[in-house]
C-alpha positions in Angstrom: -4.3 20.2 3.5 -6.2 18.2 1.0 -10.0 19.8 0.1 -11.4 16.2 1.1 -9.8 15.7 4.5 -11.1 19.8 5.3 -14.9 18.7 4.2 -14.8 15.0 6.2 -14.1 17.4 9.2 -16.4 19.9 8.5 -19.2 17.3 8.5 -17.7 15.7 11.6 -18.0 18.9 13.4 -21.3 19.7 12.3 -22.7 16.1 13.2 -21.1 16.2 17.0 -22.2 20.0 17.2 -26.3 18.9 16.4 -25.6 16.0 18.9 -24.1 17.8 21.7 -26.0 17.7 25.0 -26.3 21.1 24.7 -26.7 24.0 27.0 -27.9 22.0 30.2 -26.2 19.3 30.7 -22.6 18.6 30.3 -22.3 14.9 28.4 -20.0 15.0 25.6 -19.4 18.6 24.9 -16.2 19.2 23.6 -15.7 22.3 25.5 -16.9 20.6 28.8 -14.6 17.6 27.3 -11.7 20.5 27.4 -12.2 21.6 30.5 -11.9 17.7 32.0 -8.6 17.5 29.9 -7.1 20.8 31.1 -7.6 19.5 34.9 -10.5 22.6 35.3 -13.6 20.5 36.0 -14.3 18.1 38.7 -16.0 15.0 37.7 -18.4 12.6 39.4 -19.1 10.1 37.9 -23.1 9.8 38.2 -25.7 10.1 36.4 -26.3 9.1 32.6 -25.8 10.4 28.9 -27.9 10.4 26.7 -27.5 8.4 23.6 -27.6 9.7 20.4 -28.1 8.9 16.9 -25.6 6.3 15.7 -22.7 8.4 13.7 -22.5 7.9 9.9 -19.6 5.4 9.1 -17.6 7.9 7.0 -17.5 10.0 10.3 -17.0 6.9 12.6 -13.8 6.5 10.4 -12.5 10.5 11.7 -14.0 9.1 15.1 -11.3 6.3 14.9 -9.1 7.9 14.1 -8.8 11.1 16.3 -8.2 8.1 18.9 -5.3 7.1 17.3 -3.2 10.4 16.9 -1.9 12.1 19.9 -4.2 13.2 22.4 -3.3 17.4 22.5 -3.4 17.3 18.4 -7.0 15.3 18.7 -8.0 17.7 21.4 -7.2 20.8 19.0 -8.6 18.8 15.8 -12.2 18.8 17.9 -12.0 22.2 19.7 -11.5 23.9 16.4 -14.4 21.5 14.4 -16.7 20.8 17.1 -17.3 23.9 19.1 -19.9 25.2 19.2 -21.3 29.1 18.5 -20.4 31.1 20.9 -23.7 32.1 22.8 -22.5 35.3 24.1 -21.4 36.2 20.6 -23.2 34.9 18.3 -20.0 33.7 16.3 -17.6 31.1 15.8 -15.2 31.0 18.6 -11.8 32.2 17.4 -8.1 30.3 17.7 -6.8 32.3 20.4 -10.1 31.4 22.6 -9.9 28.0 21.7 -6.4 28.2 22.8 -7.6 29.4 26.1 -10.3 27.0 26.7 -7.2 23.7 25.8 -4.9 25.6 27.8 -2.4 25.6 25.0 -0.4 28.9 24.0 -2.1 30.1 20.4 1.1 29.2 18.8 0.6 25.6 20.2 -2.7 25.5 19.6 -2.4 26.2 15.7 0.5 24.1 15.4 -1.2 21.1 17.1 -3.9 21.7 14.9 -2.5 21.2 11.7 0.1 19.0 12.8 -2.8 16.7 13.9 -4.7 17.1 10.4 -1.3 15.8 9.1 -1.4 13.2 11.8 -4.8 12.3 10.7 -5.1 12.5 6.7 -2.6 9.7 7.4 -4.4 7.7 9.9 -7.1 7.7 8.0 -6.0 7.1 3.7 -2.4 6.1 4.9 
């Protein structure tokens, strides 16, 4: 994977992780936002989000395009760049608990993950 696709998701992540309606309430957090996929987390439909900061276009561009590519390699694409710390650790979360949390084996999970990065260095520079 190219050096400039890895950095446009590192600064993706870090820009939805310092907007993340975090730890209270659940808005757009993409572990919450796993949980909903996975079929784990019963939704209302009340109350409001808060808005945040408009996104950067360079990001809104990953934003777009992580629409676009298929929805379990998107899914992986965000839990691995857009989690947050781990509270109870202290660190990164790791690949098999990220697995977990997408309910995908960690085979699947890695090879959603770069198959998606594929999927999306394409979507985005053709």
């Amino acid at each position: 994977m190219s050096h400039k696709l890895e950095a446009l998701l590192t600064q993706y992540g870090a820009f939805v992780i310092k907007h993340l309606e975090w730890p209270d309430e659940y808005g757009e957090n993409i572990l919450y936002r796993a949980g909903i996929m996975g079929g784990r987390v019963q939704t209302t439909g009340d109350g409001h989000k808060i808005l945040c900061p408009d996104m950067p276009r360079h990001l809104q561009r990953v934003d777009i395009a992580l629409k676009k590519i298929n929805a379990a390699e998107s899914l992986a694409i965000r839990a691995f760049y857009c989690a947050p710390v781990n509270k109870d650790t202290g660190m990164n979360y790791t690949n098999g608990q990220l697995a977990v949390l997408t309910r995908m084996s960690l085979t699947a999970f890695e090879r959603k993950l770069e198959d998606g990065k594929k999927a999306l260095k394409k979507a985005i520079w053709g």
